[in-house]
C-alpha atoms as a printed R data frame, in Angstrom:
    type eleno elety resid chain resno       x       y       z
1   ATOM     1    CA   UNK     A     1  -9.017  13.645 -54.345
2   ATOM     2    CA   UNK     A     2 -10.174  12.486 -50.817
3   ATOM     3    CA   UNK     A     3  -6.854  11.349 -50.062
4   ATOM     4    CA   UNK     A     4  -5.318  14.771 -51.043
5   ATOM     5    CA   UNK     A     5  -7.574  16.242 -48.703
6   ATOM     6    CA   UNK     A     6  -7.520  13.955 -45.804
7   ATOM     7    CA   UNK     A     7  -3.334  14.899 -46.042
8   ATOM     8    CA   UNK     A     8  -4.030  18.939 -45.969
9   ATOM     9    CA   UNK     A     9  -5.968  18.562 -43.274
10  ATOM    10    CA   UNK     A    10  -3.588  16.644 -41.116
11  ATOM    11    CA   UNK     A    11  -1.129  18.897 -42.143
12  ATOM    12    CA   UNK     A    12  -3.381  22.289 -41.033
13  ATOM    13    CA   UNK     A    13  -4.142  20.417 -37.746
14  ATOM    14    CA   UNK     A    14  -0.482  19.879 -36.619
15  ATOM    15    CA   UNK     A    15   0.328  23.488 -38.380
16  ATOM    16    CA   UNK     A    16  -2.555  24.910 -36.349
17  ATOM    17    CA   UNK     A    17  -1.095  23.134 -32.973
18  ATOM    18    CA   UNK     A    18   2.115  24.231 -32.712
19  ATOM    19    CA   UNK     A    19   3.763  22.240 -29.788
20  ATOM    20    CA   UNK     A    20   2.963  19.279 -31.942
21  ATOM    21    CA   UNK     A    21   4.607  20.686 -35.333
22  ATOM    22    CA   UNK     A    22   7.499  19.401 -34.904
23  ATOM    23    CA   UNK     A    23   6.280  15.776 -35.510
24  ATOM    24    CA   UNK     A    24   5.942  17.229 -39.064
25  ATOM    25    CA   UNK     A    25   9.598  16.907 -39.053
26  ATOM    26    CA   UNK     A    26   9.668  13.231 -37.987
27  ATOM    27    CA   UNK     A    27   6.943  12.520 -40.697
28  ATOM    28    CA   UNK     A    28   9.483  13.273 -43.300
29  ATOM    29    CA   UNK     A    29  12.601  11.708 -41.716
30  ATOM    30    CA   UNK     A    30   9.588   8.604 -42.203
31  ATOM    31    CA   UNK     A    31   9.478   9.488 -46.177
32  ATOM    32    CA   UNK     A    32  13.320   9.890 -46.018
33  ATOM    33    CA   UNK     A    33  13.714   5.940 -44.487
34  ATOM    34    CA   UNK     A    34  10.701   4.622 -46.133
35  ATOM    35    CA   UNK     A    35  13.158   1.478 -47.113
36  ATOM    36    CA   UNK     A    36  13.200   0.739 -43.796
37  ATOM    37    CA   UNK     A    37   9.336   1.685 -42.909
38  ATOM    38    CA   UNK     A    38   8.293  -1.321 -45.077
39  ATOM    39    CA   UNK     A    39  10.235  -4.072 -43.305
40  ATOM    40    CA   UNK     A    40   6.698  -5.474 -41.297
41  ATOM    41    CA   UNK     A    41   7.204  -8.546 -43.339
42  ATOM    42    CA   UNK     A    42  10.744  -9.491 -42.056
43  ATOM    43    CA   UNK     A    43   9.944  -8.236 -38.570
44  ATOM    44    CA   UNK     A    44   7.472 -10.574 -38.367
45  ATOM    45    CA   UNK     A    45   9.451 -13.438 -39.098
46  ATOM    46    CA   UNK     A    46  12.167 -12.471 -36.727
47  ATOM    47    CA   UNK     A    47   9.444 -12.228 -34.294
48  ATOM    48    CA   UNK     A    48   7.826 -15.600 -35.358
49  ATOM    49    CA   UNK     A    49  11.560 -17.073 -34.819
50  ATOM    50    CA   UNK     A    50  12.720 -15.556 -31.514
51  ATOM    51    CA   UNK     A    51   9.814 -15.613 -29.971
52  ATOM    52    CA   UNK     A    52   9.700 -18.123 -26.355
53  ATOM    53    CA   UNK     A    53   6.269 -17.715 -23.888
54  ATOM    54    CA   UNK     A    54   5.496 -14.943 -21.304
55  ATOM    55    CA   UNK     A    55   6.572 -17.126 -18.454
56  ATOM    56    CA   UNK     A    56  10.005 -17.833 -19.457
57  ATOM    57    CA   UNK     A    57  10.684 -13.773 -20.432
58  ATOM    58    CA   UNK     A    58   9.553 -13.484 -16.533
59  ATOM    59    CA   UNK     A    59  11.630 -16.561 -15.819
60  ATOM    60    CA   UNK     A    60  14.880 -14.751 -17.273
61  ATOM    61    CA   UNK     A    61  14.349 -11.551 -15.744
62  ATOM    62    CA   UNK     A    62  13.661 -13.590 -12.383
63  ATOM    63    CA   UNK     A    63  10.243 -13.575 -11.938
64  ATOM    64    CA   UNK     A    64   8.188 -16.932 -11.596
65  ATOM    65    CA   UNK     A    65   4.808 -16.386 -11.871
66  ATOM    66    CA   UNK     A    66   2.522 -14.010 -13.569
67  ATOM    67    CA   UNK     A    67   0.118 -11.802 -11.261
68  ATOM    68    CA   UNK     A    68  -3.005  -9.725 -13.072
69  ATOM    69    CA   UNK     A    69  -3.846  -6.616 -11.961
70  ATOM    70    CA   UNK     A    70  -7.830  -7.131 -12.240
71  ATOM    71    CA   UNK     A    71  -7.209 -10.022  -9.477
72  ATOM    72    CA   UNK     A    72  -5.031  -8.386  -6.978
73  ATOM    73    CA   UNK     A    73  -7.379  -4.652  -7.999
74  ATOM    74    CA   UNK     A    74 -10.409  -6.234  -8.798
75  ATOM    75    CA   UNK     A    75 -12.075  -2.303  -7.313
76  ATOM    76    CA   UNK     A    76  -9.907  -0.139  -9.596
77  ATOM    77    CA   UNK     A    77  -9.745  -2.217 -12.564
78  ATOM    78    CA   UNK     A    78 -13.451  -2.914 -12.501
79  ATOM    79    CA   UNK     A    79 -13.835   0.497 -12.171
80  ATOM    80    CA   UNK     A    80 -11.578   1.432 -15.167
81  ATOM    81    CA   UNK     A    81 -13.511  -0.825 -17.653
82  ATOM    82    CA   UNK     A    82 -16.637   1.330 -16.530
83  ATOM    83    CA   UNK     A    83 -14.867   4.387 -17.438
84  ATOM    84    CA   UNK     A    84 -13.753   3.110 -20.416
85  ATOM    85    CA   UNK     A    85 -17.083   3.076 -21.530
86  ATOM    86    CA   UNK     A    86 -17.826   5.811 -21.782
87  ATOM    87    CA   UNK     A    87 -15.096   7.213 -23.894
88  ATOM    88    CA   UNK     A    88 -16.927   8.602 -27.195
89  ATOM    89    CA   UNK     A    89 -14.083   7.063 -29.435
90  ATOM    90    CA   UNK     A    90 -11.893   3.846 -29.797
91  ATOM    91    CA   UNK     A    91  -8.459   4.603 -29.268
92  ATOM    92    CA   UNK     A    92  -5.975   1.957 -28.888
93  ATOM    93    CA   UNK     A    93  -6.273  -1.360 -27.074
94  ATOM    94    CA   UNK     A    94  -4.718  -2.519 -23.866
95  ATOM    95    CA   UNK     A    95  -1.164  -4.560 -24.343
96  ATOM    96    CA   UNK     A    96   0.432  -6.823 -22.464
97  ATOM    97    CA   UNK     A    97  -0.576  -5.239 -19.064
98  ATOM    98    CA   UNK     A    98  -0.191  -8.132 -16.816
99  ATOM    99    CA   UNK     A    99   3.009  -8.292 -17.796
100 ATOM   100    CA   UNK     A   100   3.610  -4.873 -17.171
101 ATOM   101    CA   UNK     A   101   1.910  -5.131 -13.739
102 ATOM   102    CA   UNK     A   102   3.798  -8.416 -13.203
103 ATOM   103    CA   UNK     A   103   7.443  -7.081 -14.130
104 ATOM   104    CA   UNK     A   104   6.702  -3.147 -11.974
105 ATOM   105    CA   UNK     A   105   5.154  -5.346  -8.906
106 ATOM   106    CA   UNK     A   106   8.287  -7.571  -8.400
107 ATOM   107    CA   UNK     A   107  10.933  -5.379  -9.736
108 ATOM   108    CA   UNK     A   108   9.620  -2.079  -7.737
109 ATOM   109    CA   UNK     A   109  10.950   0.481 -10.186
110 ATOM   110    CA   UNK     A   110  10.792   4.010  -8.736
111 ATOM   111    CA   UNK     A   111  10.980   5.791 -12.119
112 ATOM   112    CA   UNK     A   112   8.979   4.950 -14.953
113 ATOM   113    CA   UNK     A   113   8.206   6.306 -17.954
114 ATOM   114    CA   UNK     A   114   6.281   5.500 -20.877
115 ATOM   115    CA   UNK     A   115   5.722   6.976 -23.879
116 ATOM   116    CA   UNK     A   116   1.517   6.423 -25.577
117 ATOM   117    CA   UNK     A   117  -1.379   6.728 -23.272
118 ATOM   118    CA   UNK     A   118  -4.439   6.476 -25.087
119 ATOM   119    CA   UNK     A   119  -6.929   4.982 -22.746
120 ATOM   120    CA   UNK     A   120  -4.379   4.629 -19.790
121 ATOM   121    CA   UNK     A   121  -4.789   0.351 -19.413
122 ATOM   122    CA   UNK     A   122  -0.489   0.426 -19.826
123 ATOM   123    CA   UNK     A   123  -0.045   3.613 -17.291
124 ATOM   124    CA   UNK     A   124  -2.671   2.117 -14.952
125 ATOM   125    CA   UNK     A   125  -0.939  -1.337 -15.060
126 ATOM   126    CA   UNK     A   126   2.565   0.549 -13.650
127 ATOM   127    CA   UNK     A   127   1.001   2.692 -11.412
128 ATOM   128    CA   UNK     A   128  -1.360  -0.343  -9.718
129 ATOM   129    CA   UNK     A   129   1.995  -2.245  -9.870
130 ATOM   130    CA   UNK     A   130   3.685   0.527  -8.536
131 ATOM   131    CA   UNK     A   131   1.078   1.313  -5.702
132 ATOM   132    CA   UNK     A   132   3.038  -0.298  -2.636
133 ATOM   133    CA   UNK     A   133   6.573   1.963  -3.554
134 ATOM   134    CA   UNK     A   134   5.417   5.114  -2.094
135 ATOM   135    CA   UNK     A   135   8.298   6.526  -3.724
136 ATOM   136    CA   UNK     A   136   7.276   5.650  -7.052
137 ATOM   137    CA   UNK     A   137   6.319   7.979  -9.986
138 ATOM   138    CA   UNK     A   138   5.339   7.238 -13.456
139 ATOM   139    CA   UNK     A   139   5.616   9.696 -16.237
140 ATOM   140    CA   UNK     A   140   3.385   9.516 -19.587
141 ATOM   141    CA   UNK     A   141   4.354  11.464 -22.949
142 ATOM   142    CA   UNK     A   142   1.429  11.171 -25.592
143 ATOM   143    CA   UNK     A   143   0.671  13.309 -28.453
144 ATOM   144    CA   UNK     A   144  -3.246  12.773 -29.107
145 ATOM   145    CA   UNK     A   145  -4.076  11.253 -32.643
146 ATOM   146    CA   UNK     A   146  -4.254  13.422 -35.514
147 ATOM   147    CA   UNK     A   147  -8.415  15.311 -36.056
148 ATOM   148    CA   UNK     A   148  -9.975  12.355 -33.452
149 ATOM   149    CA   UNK     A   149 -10.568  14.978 -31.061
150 ATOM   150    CA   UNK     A   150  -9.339  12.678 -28.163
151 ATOM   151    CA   UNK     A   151  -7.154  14.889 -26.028
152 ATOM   152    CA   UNK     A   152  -9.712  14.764 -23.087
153 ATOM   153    CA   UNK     A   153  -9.507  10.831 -22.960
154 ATOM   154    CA   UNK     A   154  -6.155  10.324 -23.126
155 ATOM   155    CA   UNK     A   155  -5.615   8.440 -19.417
156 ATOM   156    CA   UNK     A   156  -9.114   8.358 -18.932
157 ATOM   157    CA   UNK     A   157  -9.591   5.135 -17.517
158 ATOM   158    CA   UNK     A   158  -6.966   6.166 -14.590
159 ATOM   159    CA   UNK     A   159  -8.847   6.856 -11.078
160 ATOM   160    CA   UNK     A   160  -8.091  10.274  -9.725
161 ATOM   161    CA   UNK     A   161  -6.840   8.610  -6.268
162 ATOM   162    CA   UNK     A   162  -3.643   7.253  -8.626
163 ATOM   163    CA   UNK     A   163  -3.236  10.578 -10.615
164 ATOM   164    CA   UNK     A   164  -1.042  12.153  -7.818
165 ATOM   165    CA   UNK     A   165   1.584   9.627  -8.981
166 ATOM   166    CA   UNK     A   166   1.511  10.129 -12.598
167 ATOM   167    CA   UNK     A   167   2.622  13.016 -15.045
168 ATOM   168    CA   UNK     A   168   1.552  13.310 -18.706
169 ATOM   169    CA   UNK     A   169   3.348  15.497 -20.854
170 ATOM   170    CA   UNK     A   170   1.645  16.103 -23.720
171 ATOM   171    CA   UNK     A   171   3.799  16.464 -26.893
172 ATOM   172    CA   UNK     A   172   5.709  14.379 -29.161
173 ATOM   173    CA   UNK     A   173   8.297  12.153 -28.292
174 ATOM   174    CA   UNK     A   174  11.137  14.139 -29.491
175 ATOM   175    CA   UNK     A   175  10.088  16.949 -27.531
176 ATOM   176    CA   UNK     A   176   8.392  15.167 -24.413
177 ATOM   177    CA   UNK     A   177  10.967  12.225 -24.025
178 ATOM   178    CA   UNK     A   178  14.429  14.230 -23.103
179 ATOM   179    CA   UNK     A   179  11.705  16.191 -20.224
180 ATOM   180    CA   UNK     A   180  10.522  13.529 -18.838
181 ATOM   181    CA   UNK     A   181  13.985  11.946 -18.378
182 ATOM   182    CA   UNK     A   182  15.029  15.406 -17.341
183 ATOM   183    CA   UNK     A   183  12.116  15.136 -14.608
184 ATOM   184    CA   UNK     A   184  13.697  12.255 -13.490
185 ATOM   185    CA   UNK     A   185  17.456  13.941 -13.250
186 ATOM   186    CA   UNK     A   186  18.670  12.031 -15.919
187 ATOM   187    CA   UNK     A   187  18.128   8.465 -14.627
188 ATOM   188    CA   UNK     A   188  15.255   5.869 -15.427
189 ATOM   189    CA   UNK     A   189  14.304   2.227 -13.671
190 ATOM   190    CA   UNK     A   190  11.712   1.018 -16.331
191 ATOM   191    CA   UNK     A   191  10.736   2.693 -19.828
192 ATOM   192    CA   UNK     A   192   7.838   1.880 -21.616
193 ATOM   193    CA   UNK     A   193   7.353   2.432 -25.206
194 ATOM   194    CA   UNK     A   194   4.097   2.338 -27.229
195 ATOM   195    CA   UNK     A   195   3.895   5.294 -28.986
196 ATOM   196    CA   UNK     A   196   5.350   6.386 -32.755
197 ATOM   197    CA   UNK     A   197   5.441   2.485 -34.193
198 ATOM   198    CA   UNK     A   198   7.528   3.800 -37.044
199 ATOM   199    CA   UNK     A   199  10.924   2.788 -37.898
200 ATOM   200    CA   UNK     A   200  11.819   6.170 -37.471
201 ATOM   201    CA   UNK     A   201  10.020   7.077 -34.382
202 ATOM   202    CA   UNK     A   202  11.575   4.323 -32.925
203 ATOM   203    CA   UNK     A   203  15.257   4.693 -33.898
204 ATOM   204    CA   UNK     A   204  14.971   8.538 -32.598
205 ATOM   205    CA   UNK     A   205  12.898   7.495 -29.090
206 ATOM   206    CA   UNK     A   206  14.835   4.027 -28.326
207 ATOM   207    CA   UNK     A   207  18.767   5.479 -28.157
208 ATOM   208    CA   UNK     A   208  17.204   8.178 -25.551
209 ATOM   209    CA   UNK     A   209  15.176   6.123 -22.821
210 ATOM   210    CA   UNK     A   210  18.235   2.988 -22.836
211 ATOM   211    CA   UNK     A   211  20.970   5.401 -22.299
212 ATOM   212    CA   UNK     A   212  18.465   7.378 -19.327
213 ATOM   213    CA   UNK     A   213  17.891   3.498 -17.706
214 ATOM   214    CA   UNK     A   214  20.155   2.025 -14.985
215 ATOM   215    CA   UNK     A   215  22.100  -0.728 -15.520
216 ATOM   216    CA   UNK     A   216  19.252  -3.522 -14.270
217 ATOM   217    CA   UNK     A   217  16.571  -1.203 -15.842
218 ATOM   218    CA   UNK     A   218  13.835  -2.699 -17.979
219 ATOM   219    CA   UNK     A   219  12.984  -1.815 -21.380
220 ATOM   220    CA   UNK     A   220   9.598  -2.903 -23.015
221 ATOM   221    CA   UNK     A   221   8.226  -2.062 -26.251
222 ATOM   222    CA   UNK     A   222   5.090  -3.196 -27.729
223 ATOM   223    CA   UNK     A   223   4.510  -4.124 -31.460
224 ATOM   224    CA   UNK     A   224   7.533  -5.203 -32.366
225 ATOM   225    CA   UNK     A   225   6.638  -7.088 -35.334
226 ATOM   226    CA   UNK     A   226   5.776  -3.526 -36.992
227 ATOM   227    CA   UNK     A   227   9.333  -2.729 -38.399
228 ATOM   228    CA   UNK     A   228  12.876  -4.165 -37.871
229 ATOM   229    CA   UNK     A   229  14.083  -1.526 -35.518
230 ATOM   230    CA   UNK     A   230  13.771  -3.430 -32.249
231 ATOM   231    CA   UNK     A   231  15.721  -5.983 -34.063
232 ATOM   232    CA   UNK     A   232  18.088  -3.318 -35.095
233 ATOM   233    CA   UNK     A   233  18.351  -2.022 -32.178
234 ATOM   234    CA   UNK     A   234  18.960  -5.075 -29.748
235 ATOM   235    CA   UNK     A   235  21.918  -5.460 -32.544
236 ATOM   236    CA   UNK     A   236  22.997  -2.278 -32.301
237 ATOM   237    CA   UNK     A   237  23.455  -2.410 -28.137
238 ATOM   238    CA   UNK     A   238  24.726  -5.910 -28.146
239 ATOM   239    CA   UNK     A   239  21.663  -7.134 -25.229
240 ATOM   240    CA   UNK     A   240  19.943 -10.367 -26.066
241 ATOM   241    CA   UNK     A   241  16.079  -9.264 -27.021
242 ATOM   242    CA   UNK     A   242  13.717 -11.310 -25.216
243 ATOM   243    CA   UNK     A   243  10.527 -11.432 -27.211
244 ATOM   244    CA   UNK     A   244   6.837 -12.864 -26.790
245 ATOM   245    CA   UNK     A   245   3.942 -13.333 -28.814
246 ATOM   246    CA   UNK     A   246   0.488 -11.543 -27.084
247 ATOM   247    CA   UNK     A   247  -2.662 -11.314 -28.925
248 ATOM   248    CA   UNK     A   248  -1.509 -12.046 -32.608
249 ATOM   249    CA   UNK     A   249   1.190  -9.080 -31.796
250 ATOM   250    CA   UNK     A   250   4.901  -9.110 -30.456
251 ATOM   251    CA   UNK     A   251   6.272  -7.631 -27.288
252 ATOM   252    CA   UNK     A   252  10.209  -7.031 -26.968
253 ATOM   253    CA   UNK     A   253  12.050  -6.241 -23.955
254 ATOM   254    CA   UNK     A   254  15.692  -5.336 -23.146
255 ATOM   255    CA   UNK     A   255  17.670  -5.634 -19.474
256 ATOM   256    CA   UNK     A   256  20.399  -3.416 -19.243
């Protein structure tokens, strides 16, 4: 009974909010490819076989050393683990950000955008490695997790001296992705995705920030050991997935 009720009341709180509806549709496109939903189990081996170190994905995009933002910002990242404190709620953890900083400091992308917030730890990693491209701007899309109450702590950890920089839009990914590429005029430098980890989500979200990169661009998604769509994917767009293991969890990432 619980669990009948736990699913009526997700389903009143996205009826009740209606520029997140839509996701309702996505939920059952999820139903629909369920097949494909359960594929964690393969994705992890692919992961488990592909998989080479963080300093040879930097070597091959032509980077040679790794550089962490808490070193080079001690001040602001000291700063956003006090902030972080005091957020009422867990939400979820920081990725791979010195890789983000690493790959946004040497690269200097000009457009970024990322889709999944929560705390902030990936958008603060861009915009800190972003900080000395004055030209730089870094879009967020997030659509807050279902009855936590978390809207106002989505980003929270980001200092209001960086937020001039930074745009969230905050609705799903099939409504929030095509604007913030739109925002851009059409073109990206370095995209970002950590937010629906379903196949689904992924397969509607992926097609939409490669084609908006530059050739050159970088394209990073976390957790891809959750599904086989990154695998897919990489297939699909004949580019060589470059993939590395961080904290139990996978990272891929695409050059175009």
């Amino acid at each position: 009974m619980s669990a009948i009720i736990n699913k009526v009341e997700t389903l009143w709180w996205y009826l009740s909010r209606p520029s997140y509806s839509v996701q309702l549709i996505q939920l059952f496109r999820r139903f629909l490819n369920r097949e494909k939903e359960r594929t964690r189990s393969e994705a992890m081996r692919w992961c488990q076989q592909v998989a080479i170190p963080m300093e040879e994905v930097l070597y091959k995009l032509g980077i040679d050393k790794i550089e962490y933002p808490w070193e080079v910002y001690t001040d602001y990242w000291q700063e956003a683990e006090k902030r972080a404190k005091r957020v009422p709620m867990v939400m979820g953890g920081a990725g791979a950000v010195e890789f983000i900083f690493t790959i946004t400091r040497a690269l200097k992308p000009v457009r970024l955008v990322e889709t999944g917030v929560a705390y902030g730890w990936s958008t603060l990693a861009m915009l800190l490695g972003t900080l000395e491209t004055e030209s730089a701007r870094v879009i967020s899309t997030d659509m807050p997790y279902p009855k936590m109450g978390n809207e106002p702590y989505v980003g929270y950890v980001i200092p209001e001296d960086l937020r001039q920089r930074w745009l969230l839009i905050r609705k799903p990914d099939i409504l929030a992705v095509p604007k913030a590429i739109k925002h851009f005029g059409g073109t990206i430098d370095f995209a970002h995705y950590d937010s629906d980890k379903s196949y689904t989500g992924r397969m509607l979200t992926y097609p939409r920030l490669w084609q908006a990169l530059r050739k050159g661009g970088i394209f990073i998604s976390d957790d891809v050991q959750d599904n086989i769509a990154f695998k897919e994917f990489s297939h699909q767009i004949g580019v060589e997935p470059l993939v590395f293991e961080y904290k139990g969890k996978y990272v891929g990432v695409l050059k175009k």
